[in-house]
Every structure is written in structure tokens, then in C-alpha cells.
C-alpha positions in Angstrom: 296.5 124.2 14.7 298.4 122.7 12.1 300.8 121.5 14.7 298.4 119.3 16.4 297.2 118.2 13.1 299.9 116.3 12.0 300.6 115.6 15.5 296.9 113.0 15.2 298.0 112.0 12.0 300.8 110.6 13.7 299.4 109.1 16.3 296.7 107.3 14.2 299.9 106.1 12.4 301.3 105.2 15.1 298.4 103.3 16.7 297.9 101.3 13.2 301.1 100.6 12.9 300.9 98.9 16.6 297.8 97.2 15.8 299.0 95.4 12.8 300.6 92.7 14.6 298.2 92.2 16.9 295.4 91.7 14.0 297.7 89.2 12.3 298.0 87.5 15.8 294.3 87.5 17.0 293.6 86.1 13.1 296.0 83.6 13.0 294.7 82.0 16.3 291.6 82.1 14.9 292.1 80.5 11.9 294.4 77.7 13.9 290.7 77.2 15.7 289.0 77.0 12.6 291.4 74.2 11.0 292.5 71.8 14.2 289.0 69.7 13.3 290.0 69.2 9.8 293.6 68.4 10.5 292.4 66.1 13.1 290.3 65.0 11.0 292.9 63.9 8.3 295.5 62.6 11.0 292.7 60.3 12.0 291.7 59.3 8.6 295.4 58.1 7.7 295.5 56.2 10.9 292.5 54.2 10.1 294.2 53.8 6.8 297.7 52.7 7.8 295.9 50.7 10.6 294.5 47.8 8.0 296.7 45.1 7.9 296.7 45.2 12.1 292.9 44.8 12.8 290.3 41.9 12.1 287.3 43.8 10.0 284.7 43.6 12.3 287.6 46.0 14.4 288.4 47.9 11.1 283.9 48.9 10.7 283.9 49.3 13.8 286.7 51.8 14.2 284.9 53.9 10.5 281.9 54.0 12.8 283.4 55.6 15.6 284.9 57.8 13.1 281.7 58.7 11.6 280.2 59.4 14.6 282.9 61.7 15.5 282.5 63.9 12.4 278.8 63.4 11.9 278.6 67.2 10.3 281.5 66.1 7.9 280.3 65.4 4.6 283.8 64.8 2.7 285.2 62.5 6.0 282.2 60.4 5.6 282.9 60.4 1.7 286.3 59.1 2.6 285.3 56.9 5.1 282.8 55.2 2.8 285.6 54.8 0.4 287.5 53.1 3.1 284.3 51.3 4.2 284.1 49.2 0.4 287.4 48.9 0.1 288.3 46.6 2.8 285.0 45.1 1.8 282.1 46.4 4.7 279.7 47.0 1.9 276.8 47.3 4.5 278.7 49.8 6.7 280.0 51.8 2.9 276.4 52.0 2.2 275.2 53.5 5.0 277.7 55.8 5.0 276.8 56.8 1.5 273.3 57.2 2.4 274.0 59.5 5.0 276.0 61.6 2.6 273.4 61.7 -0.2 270.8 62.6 2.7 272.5 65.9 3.7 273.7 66.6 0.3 271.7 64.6 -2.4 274.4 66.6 -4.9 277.3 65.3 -3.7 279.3 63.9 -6.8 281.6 61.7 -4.5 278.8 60.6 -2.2 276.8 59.7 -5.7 279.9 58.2 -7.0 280.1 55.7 -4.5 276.7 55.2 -4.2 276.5 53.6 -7.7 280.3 51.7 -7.4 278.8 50.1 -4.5 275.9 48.6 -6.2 277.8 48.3 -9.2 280.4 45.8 -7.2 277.5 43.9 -5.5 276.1 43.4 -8.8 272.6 45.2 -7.8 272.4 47.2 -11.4 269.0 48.5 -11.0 269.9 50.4 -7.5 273.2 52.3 -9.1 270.8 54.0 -11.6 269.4 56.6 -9.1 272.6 57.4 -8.4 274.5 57.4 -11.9 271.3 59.2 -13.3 271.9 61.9 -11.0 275.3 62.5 -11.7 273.9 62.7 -15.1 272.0 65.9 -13.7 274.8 67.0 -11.7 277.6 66.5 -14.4 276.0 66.1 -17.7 279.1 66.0 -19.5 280.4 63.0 -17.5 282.0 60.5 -20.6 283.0 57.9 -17.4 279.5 58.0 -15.9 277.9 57.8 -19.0 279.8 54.8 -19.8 279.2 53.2 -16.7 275.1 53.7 -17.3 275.5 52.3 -20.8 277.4 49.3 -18.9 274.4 48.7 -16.5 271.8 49.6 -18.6 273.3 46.5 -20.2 273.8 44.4 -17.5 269.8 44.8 -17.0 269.5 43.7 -20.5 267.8 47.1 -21.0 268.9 47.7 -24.5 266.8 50.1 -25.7 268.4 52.6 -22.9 271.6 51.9 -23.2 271.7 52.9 -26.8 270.1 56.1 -26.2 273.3 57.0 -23.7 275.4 55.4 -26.4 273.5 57.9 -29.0 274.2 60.8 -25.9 277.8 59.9 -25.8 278.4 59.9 -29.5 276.6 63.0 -30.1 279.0 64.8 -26.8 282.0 63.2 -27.9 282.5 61.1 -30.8 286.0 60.4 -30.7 286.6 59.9 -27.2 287.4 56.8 -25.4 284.5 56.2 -23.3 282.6 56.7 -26.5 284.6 53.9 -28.5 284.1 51.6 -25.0 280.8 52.3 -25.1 280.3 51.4 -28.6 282.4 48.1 -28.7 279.7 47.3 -25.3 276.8 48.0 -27.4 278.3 46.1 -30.4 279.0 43.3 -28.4 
């Protein structure tokens, strides 16, 4: 009896030892599943990029669209294509881009980011606010947004506001270099 006890104990040993590798096999094939969209999803991002300088930009927004389309679920690729999007100047195509983003994930502080850069750029003040004020509620400790609000609260000639985030700011951080921006801002 003892015999054959140590006999199974050996054989379980035996059998784990075999099915180690197999394991490690059957989860590495699974985890090469799980990643090929996100590192195709990165090769084609730096191909868009590098491809700039060799397409017209009605070819450049139209090849972001394609690649939005492709990775519709994506949040962070339409993030990054956004980003693209206003940097080569296709404010329309950034902004709806953004949209979409803030849509599936009103949270996101990249999508809400860009949201507010891209009005900020174009000038259109009032429609960055719902998107710097809700970085506010998603980062409330944010110096760089809370410059930037004091900067269009400003901008709208909204002064009352902008010296309450000035008074926020100085009360977070008094010595910190947003907070001295945003003071020389509201001391004009």
C-alpha cells in the first residue's frame, strides 16, 4: 500500500511536471492573440505618423478616418489619432474624434484634454470650459489645467471666475509656477 502510494505521488509529479510547458505554451499563444490588435495598432499609428510629409491633407484625414474606423472600440488609438488629427491641422476631423472619445468615456483625461486644446487653438473659449471644468472633477489637483481655465476665463473677459481659480490655485499651491503664471495673468 505504501508502495503504490508513492508510486501516484509520482506520477502526479510526473504528469505536472509534463504539463508545465504545455501551460506556458497554450498561454503564451494566447496572450500573442490578445496583443496582435494593439501592436497592429501601434505599427499603423507610426505609419500614419512617419507618412506626413508624403500625403496632401485631405489624403492624411482621410487615412485617420480609415484608422478610426478600423479601431472604433479603441479609446486611446482614437486619442492618438485626434492628436494627429490637430496637429497637421484637421480641426473638424480632431474634433470629432474627441467627441467620440468623450462619448464612450466622458472621463477620459486625454480625450478631455484635447477637447479643450482644440477649442483653445480655434479661439472658441466658451466651448473648452466643459471640458477643462471636467478635468477639474477628474483631476482636481491639476496646477496646468487650472491655469489654462484662469487663461480662458480671461480670454472671455470673465474676471470674476478667473480669480476664483486664481484664489483655488493659490490656496493648492502657492509657490508653484502655474500659480505665479496665473497670477502675473490676473495682474495683467
Amino acid at each position: 500500500k505504501q508502495k503504490a502510494g508513492k508510486t501516484s505521488k509520482r506520477l502526479a509529479q510526473d504528469n505536472s511536471n509534463l504539463l508545465a510547458p504545455i501551460v506556458s505554451f497554450v498561454l503564451a499563444i494566447i496572450m500573442l492573440v490578445l496583443m496582435l490588435p494593439a501592436w497592429q495598432s501601434s505599427a499603423k499609428l507610426q505609419t500614419l505618423q512617419r507618412q506626413r510629409s508624403g500625403w496632401t491633407q485631405d489624403q492624411y484625414v482621410e487615412a485617420i478616418k480609415q484608422a478610426a474606423n478600423a479601431q472604433s472600440n479603441n479609446i486611446q488609438v482614437r486619442v492618438q489619432l485626434a492628436d494627429i488629427a490637430l496637429q497637421v491641422g484637421a480641426l473638424d476631423e480632431g474634433l470629432t474624434l474627441i467627441r467620440s472619445v468623450n462619448r464612450q468615456d466622458p472621463r477620459s483625461k486625454e480625450g478631455n484634454i484635447l477637447g479643450a486644446y482644440a477649442f483653445e487653438i480655434s479661439k472658441k473659449y466658451e466651448s473648452a470650459l466643459p471640458y477643462r471644468l471636467r478635468l477639474l472633477e477628474i483631476d482636481p489637483w491639476n496646477t496646468r489645467n487650472m491655469l489654462a481655465l484662469v487663461t480662458d476665463y480671461l480670454q472671455l473677459k470673465d474676471l470674476v471666475k478667473a480669480q476664483e481659480m486664481y484664489s483655488r490655485l493659490l490656496k493648492l499651491y502657492p509657490n508653484n509656477p502655474d500659480t505665479l503664471s496665473a497670477q502675473a495673468l490676473i495682474k495683467g
